[in-house]
C-alpha positions in Angstrom: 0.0 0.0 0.0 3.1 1.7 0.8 4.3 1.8 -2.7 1.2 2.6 -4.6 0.7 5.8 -2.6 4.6 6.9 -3.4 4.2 5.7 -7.1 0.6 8.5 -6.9 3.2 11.0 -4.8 5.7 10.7 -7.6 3.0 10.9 -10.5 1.2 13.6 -9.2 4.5 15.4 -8.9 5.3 14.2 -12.4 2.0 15.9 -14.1 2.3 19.4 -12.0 6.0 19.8 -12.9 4.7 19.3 -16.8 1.9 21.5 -16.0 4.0 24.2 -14.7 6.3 23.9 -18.0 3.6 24.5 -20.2 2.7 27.5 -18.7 6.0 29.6 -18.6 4.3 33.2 -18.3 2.1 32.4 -15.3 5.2 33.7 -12.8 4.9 37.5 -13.9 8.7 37.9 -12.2 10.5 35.4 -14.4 12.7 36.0 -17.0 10.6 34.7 -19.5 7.6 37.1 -18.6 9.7 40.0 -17.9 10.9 39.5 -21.8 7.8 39.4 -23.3 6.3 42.2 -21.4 9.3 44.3 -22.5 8.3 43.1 -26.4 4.7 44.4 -26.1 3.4 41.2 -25.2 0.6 40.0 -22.3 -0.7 37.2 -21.5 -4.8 37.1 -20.8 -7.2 33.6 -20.8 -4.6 32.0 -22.5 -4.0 34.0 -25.2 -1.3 36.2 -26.1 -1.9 39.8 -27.0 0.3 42.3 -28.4 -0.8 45.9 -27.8 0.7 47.8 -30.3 1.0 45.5 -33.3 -3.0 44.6 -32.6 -2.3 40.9 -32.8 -4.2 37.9 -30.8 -3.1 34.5 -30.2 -5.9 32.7 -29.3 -5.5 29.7 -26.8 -6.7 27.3 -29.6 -7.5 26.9 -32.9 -9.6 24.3 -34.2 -7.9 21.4 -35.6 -4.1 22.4 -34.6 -2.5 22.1 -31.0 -3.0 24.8 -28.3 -0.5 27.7 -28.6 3.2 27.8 -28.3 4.3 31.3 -27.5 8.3 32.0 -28.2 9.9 34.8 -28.1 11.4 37.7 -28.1 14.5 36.9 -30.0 17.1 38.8 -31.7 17.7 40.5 -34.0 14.2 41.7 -34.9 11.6 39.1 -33.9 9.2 40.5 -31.2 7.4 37.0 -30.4 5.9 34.2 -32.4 2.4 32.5 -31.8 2.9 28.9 -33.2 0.2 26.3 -33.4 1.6 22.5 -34.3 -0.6 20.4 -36.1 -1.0 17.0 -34.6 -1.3 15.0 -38.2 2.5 16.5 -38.4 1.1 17.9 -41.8 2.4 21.3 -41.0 2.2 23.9 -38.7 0.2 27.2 -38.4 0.9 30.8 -36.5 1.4 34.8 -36.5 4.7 36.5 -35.9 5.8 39.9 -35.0 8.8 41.7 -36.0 10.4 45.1 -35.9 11.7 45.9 -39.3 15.4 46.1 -39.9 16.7 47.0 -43.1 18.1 43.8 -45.1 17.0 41.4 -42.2 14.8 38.7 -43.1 14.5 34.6 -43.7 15.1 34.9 -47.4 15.7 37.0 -49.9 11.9 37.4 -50.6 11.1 38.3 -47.1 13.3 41.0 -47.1 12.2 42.3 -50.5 8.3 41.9 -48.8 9.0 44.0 -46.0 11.2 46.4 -47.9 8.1 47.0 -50.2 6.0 47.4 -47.1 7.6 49.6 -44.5 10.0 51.9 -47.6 7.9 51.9 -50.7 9.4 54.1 -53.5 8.6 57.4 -53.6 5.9 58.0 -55.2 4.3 54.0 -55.0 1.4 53.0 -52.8 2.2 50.4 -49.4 0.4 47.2 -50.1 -2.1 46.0 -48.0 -0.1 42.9 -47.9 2.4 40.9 -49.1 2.6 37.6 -49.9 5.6 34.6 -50.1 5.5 31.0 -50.5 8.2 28.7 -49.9 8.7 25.2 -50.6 9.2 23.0 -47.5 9.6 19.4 -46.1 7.3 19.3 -43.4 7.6 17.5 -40.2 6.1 14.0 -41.4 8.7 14.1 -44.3 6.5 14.7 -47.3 7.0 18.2 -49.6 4.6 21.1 -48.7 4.9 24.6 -48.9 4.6 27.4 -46.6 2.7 30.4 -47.5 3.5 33.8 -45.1 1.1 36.9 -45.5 2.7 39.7 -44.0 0.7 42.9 -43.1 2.2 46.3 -41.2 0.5 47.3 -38.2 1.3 49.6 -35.2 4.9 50.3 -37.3 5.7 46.6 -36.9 5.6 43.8 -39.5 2.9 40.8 -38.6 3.5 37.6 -40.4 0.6 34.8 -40.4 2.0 31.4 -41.6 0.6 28.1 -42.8 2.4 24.8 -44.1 0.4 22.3 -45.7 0.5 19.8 -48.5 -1.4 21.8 -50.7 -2.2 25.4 -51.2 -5.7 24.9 -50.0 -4.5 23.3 -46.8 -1.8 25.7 -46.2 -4.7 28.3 -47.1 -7.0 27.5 -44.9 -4.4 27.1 -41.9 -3.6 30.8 -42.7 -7.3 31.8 -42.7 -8.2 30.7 -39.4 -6.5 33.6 -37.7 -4.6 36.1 -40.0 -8.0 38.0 -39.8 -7.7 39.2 -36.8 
């Protein structure tokens, strides 16, 4: 009897230590909090919010895993919402990013966010702009990876999708780059 009730000890232990790594932000003096409060960023019913860029993370989204907030990292990157799909058939999320001049995952990024935040002179900003990338995704089979970025509050927003298809990847984006 002895035994099963340290084996319960230890288990219960077990599942609030994973419950407590899940949710990194809950200790508003850590580190971890005290960085993404210093990047814009709050945490509120399990979402993220970011003030000045206008951007939610919901706690969920229907069909993908629950959010997966990283973030800040250097050199421009203000925080990234990520939502993994469980079928591994590619992932789903919104970033924010300060924009730096010639900073960017490829060439086309950097091109994109030239085009939104320093148009020529005389050319109208886009709405958005929009690059897709082929990828391998996380079950091994080709996809591609479409990224709409949008300017808001002075900051770039990028909503990502990676599918198999473009009407998978499409309608990963389209579940929250509306918001």
């Amino acid at each position: 009897m002895r035994s099963l009730k340290s084996l319960a000890a230890v288990c219960l232990l077990m599942f609030a230590g994973g419950a407590l790594a899940q949710a990194p932000y809950s200790n508003p003096n850590s580190a971890t909090a005290q960085a993404m409060a210093k990047a814009g960023w709050k945490m509120e019913s399990g979402q993220a919010l970011h003030e000045t860029s206008m951007t939610k993370c919901p706690a969920a989204l229907a069909g993908l895993g629950p959010l997966i907030f990283t973030g800040p990292s250097e050199p421009n990157i203000l925080g990234t919402c990520t939502y993994k799909d469980p079928a591994d058939s590619g992932d789903a999320g919104i970033q924010v990013r300060r924009y730096m001049r010639d900073v960017g995952e490829s060439r086309d990024a950097i091109i994109n966010d030239r085009t939104l935040m320093n148009p020529r002179p005389g050319a109208e900003v886009p709405f958005m702009m929009v690059r897709f990338t082929q990828i391998t995704l996380r079950d091994g089979k080709s996809g591609g990876r479409m990224v709409i970025t949008k300017t808001r509050g002075g900051l770039l927003v990028d909503c990502f999708g990676e599918g198999e298809s473009l009407e998978k990847t499409s309608a990963k984006v389209g579940l929250f780059c509306g918001n």
